[in-house]
ZAMARGU-4260 file (C-alpha; in steps of 0.2 Angstrom, whole numbers, plus 5000, padded with zeros to 4 digits):
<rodrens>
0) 5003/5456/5698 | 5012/5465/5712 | 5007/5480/5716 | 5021/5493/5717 | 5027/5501/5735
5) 5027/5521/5737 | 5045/5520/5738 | 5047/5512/5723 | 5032/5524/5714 | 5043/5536/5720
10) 5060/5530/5713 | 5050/5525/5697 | 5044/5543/5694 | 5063/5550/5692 | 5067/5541/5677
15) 5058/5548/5661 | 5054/5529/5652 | 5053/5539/5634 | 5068/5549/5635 | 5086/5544/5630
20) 5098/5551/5644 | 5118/5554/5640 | 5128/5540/5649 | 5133/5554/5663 | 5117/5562/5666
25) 5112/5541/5667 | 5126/5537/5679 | 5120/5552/5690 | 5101/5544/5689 | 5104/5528/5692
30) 5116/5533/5710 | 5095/5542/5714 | 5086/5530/5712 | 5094/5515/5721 | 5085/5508/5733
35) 5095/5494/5740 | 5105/5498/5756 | 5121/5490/5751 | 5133/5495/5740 | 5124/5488/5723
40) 5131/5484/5710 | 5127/5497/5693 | 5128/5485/5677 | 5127/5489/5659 | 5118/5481/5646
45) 5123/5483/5627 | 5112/5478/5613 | 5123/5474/5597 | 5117/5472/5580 | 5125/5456/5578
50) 5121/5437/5577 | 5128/5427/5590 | 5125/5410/5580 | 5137/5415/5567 | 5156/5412/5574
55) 5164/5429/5568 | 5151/5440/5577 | 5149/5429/5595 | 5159/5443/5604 | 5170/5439/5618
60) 5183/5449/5627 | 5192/5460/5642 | 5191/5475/5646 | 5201/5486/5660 | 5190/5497/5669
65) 5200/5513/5672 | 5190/5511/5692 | 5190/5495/5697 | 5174/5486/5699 | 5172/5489/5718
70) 5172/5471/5721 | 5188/5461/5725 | 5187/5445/5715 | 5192/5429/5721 | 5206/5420/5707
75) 5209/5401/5707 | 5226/5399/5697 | 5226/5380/5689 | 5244/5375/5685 | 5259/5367/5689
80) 5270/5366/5705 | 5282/5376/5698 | 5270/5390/5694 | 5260/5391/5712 | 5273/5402/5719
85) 5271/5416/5707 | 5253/5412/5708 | 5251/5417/5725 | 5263/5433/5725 | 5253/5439/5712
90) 5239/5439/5725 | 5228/5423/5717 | 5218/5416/5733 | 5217/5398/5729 | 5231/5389/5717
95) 5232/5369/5714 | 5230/5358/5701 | 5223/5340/5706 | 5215/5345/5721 | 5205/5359/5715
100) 5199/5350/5701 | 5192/5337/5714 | 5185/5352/5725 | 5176/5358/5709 | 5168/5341/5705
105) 5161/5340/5722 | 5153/5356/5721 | 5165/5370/5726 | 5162/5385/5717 | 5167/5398/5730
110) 5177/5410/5716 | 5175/5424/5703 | 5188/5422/5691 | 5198/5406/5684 | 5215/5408/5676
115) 5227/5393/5668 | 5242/5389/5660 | 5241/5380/5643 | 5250/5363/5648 | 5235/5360/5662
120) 5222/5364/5648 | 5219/5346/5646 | 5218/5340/5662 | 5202/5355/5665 | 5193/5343/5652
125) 5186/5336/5667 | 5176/5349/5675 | 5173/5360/5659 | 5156/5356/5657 | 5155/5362/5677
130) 5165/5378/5671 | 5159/5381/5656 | 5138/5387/5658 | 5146/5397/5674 | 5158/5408/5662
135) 5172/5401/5671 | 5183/5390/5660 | 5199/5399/5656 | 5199/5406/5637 | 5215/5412/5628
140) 5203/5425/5619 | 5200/5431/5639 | 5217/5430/5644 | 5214/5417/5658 | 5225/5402/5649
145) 5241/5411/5650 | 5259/5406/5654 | 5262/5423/5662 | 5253/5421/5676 | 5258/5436/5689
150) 5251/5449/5674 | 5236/5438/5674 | 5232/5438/5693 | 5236/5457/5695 | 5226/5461/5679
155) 5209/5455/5687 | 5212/5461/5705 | 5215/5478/5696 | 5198/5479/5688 | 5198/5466/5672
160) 5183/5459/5667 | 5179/5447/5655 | 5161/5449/5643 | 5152/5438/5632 | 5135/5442/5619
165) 5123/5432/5626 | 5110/5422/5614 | 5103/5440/5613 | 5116/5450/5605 | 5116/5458/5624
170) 5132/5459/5631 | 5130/5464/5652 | 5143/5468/5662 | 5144/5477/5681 | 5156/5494/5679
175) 5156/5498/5698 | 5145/5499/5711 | 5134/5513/5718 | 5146/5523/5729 | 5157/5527/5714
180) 5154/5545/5708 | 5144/5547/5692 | 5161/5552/5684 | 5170/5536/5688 | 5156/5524/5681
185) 5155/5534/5666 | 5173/5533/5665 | 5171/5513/5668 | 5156/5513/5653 | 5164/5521/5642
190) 5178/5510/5643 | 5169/5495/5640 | 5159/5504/5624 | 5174/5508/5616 | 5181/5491/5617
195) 5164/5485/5610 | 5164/5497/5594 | 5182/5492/5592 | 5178/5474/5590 | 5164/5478/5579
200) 5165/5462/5566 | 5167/5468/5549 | 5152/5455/5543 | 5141/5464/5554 | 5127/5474/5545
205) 5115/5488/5549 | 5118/5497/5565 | 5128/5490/5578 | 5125/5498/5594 | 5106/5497/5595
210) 5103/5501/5615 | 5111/5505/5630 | 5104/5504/5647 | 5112/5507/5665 | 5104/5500/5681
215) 5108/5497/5698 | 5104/5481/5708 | 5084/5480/5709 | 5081/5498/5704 | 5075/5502/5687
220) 5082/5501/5670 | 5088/5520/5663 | 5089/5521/5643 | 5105/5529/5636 | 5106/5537/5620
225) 5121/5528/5611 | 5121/5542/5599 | 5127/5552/5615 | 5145/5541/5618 | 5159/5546/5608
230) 5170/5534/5607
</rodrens>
């Protein structure tokens, strides 16, 4: 077992490992106690009381963080020629049909997001089990199959994401990266709470919001008292 450094004895020491923290008071930690010297990414993992076997309760969804994510995402539009056009004054980085599907099948998988209309759906069928263990196959229940495909585009480059529960009942998602202020990735937090507790399935029993933790890229994992987030 690897024997931990001074430094990260040091950064290890801040964070109380029995204490709950409000998600503030977490997002000011977790900006201490990084110890990476770019601009990491600070990530958010929600346990739910829910069963990801059971269709009704394998959560999936968007969410519009109210800050960005920090990152500009790379989008792929797949669709028709008469579509690219709109595609790319939206601001989508790569747009093609045929010749990105080809690209993918070889390998190319230098992009964040994915977005299709529905009559090219079909013709994904080939790459999809490329796409689909990635998270990248466009999903009407994400909004990435969509006929209107400026909103689309401009919606991610905003600050959209896409989460799924995981086999877990863990849903993790980055809000933001460590040079935001303890306010905004709050902010960014408590927006992807809320939209969790809204799509709360009504076949879900006992209690649904079991944990939360915050953490920054290779630093330590800071407990949050979901009690704490009024949503």
């Amino acid at each position: 077992m690897a024997q931990l450094t001074k430094k990260r004895k040091a950064v290890e020491s801040k964070v109380d490992k029995n204490k709950l923290y409000s998600l503030n008071e977490a997002m000011g930690l977790v900006k201490e106690v990084n110890t990476t010297k770019f601009d990491a990414s600070v990530d958010v993992h929600v346990r739910l009381g829910v069963d990801p076997r059971k269709a009704d309760q394998a959560l999936r969804g968007t969410v519009s963080l109210p800050h960005g994510t920090g990152k500009t995402k790379r989008v792929l539009v797949f669709c028709t020629p008469d579509k690219q056009a709109e595609a790319q004054a939206a601001g989508a980085d790569f747009v093609g049909l045929e010749d990105y599907i080809q690209k993918v099948t070889e390998g190319w998988m230098d992009v964040d997001v994915i977005i299709a209309t529905p009559n090219v759906m079909a013709q994904l069928g080939k790459v999809a089990r490329i796409l689909g263990p990635r998270g990248l196959m466009p999903n009407p229940k994400t909004g990435t199959v969509t006929n209107d495909i400026a909103a689309a585009v401009q919606e991610v480059k905003k600050g959209k994401i896409a989460f799924r529960v995981d086999k877990f009942g863990i849903v993790h998602a980055s809000v933001g990266r460590v040079s935001f202020s303890p306010a905004q990735l709050t902010d960014n937090a408590h927006e992807l709470i809320a939209t969790l507790v809204r799509m709360k399935p009504s076949s879900a029993k006992g209690i649904y919001m079991k944990s939360v933790s915050v953490a920054s890229t290779m630093s330590p994992g800071i407990a949050v008292d979901p009690k704490s987030i009024k949503v």
